[in-house]
C-alpha positions, -999 to 999 in steps of 0.1 A, spaced: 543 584 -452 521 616 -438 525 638 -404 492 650 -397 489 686 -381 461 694 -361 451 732 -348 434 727 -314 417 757 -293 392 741 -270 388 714 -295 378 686 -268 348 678 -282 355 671 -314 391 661 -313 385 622 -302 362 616 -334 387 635 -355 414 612 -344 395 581 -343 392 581 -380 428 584 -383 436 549 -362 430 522 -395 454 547 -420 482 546 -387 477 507 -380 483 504 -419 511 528 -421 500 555 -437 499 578 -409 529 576 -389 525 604 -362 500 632 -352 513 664 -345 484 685 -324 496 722 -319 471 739 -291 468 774 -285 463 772 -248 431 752 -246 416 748 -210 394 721 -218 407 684 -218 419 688 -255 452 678 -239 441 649 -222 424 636 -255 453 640 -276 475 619 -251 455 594 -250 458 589 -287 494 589 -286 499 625 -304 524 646 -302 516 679 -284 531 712 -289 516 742 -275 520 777 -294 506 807 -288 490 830 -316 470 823 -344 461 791 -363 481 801 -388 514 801 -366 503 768 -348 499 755 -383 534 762 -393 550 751 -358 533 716 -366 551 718 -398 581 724 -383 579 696 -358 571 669 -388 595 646 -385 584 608 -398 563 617 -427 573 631 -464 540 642 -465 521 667 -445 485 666 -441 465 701 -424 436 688 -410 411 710 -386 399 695 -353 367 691 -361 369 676 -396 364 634 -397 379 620 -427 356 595 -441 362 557 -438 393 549 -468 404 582 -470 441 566 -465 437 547 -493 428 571 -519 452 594 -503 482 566 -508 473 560 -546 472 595 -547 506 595 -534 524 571 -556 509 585 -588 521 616 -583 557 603 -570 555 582 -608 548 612 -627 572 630 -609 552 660 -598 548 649 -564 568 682 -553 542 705 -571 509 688 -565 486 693 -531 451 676 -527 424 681 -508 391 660 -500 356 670 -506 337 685 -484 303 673 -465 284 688 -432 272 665 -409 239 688 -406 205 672 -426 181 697 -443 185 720 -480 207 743 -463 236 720 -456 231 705 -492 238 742 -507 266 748 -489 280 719 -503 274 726 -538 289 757 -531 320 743 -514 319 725 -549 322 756 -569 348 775 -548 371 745 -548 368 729 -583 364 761 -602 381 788 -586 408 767 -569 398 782 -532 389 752 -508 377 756 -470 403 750 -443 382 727 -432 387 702 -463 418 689 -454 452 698 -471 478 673 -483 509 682 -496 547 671 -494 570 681 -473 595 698 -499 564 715 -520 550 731 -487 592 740 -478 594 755 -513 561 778 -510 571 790 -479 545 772 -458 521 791 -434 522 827 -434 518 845 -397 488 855 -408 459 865 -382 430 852 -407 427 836 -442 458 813 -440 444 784 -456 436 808 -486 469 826 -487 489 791 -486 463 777 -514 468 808 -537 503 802 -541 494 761 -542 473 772 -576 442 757 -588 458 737 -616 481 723 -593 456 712 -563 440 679 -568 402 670 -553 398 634 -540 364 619 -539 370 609 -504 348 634 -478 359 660 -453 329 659 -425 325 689 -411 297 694 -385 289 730 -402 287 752 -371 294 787 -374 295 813 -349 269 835 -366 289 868 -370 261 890 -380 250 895 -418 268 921 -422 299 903 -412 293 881 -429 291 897 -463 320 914 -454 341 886 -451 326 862 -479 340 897 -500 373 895 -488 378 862 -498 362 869 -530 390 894 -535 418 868 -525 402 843 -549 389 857 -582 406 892 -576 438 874 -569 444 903 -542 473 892 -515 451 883 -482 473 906 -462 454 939 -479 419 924 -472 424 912 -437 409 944 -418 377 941 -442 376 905 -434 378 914 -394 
């Protein structure tokens, strides 16, 4: 039923737990292979990945190309599911995700509809709790989730949008832009992220929380905002 596609770049130390809560929806046939696309890790990301019986590919570039290759490679599922390394999909997930599925393939929109879970950090404290209300707002209302919330779509929709752009930054923004808001659903299952960040600066930061501004509520292609997103 679903390939999943996993981005790895030095993604040891998250990939096993990532994987791990994939293992009940494969047993039950919901998963039916792992696709993990490195980027030329030199970590053991490759000897994790093996060890859970993915398949490996290893593309050079950006995620957004390594994304696509994985797409490409998908061979046993209809549907595809995007899913970062360091993202665990919270215990059921499969099974929302298959009634998901089948209502959409009896309604007959299953070609037109994506989904994507909700997302939750893994960090305690007030500051991990806004970000998720604000993860909220950007997906719910302006149709503009994180990469890092999963993205499930079939097969033929993701063929007939033109999948992943090569796009040095803001793929997962570019692909969900054309997706639409009215046509991306938001299941109750969570997305765990552990809510690192590399701490780009503040002015960086502002920089690039603009840009994607512009891509979502400006409705500006993400190739013309890349150099002010860095």
């Amino acid at each position: 039923m679903i390939s999943v596609i996993v981005p790895t770049m030095n993604s040891e130390a998250d990939l096993a737990h990532t994987l791990s809560a994939l293992v009940t929806a494969a047993a039950e046939g919901v998963v039916r292979e792992v696709i993990v696309v490195d980027g030329g890790s030199n970590d053991a990301t490759e000897e994790v990945a093996d060890a859970a019986g993915c398949h490996w590919l290893r593309v050079s570039g950006p995620r957004s190309q390594r994304l696509a290759a994985g797409a490409d490679a998908a061979s046993r599922g209809e549907w595809l599911l995007f899913l970062s390394p360091d993202t665990v999909l919270q215990a059921g997930w499969h099974q929302e995700a298959q009634t998901f599925i089948e209502r959409v393939q009896r309604a007959g929109t299953a070609d037109r509809t994506a989904a994507a879970f909700k997302l939750r950090f893994e960090s305690f404290g007030l500051g991990a709790r806004m970000s998720e209300v604000i993860a909220v707002i950007r997906s719910r209302i302006l149709g503009m989730p994180y990469g890092n919330q999963g993205l499930l779509m079939s097969r033929r929709f993701y063929r007939e949008l033109g999948g992943y752009r090569p796009l040095p930054q803001l793929e997962d923004l570019d692909l969900v832009k054309r997706i639409g808001r009215s046509r991306l659903v938001f299941l109750h299952s969570a997305a765990v992220s552990p809510g690192r960040t590399e701490a780009p600066g503040r002015v960086a930061s502002l920089r690039q929380s603009f840009a994607r501004f512009c891509v979502g509520m400006l409705r500006l292609p993400p190739r013309l905002v890349l150099r002010l997103h860095g």
